[in-house]
N, C-alpha and C positions, 0 to 999 in steps of 0.2 A: 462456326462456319469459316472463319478468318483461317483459322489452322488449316481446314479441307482445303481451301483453296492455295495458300503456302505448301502444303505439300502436291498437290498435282500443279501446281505451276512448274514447281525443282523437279518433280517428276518427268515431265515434260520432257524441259532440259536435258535431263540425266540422260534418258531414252533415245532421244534424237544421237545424246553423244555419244553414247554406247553403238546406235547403229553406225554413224559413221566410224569410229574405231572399226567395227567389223569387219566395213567395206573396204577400209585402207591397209588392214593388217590381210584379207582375201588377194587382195591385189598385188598388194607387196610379196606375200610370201604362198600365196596358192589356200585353196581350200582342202588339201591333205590333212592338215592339224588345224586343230581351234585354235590358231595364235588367236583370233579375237578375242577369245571368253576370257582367256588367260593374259590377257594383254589388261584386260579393263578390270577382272578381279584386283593381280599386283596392283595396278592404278590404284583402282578404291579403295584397297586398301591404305593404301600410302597415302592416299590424299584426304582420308577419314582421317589417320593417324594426325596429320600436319592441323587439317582443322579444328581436330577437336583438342589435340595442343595447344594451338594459337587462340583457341576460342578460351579454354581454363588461364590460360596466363596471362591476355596480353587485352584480352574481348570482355566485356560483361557477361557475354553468352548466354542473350535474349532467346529465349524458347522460341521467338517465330524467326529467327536465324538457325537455329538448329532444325528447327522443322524443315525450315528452305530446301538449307543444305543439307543438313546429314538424314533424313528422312526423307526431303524430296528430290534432288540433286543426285547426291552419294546411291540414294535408295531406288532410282530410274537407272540409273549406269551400272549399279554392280550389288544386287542385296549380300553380295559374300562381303563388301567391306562393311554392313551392320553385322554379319556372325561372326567376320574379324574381330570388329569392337568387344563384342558379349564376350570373345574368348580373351581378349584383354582386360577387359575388367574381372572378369574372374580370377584370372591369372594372377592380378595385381594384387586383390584382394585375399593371395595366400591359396587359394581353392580350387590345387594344381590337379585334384583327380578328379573335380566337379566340369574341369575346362575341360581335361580329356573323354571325360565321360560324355559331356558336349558335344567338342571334337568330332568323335566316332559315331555318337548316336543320330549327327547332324548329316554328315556325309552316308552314312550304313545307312538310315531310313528315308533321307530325301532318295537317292539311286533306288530300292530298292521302291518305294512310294512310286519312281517315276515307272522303272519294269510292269508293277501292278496294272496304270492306268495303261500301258502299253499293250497289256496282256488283255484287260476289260475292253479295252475297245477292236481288239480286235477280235475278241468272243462274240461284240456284237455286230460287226461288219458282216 
């Protein structure tokens, strides 16, 4: 129960952060492009990269700090910075056509996943 609650609390967080990223990257640069999404994926990424660096080298990297943050935090603001991670650790681990395979099957099926429910709903409208 300790873990549910560590991750929707960083959830929280994350969420609320991401919306205002949206609204200030709307404002600042217009709603013609998603600078939002794009703004908070680079983010999470980077900012997954930096903690879970600092957490392997410098932290004990307590599982209810990682749940906080990289599961609830990182995981409210940008789930691309956990498919970031996955494609790092594979990467690292030598298992370049496993990451690509990844990669592609990640972005080709979610887009394509999202057209579907696009399509079903409005079959049934």
């Amino acid at each position: 129960m300790n873990a549910i609650l560590l991750v929707a609390s960083g959830g929280a967080i994350g969420s609320v952060a991401r919306y205002l990223v949206g609204v200030l990257m709307t404002r600042a640069f217009g709603a013609n492009y998603p600078y939002g999404t794009l703004t908070v994926n680079v983010a999470g990424g980077f900012l997954m990269g930096l903690f879970i660096g600092i957490m392997a080298q410098r932290l004990e990297g307590s599982m209810d700090l990682r749940l906080f943050v990289a599961v609830g935090i990182m995981g409210g603001f940008t789930t691309f910075s956990s498919f970031s991670l996955d494609v790092a650790v594979l990467w690292e681990r030598g298992e370049l056509l496993t990451a690509l395979i990844y990669v592609l099957a990640s972005v080709i099926l979610s887009i394509g996943a999202l057209f579907l429910g696009l399509w079903l709903a409005r079959m049934t409208a």
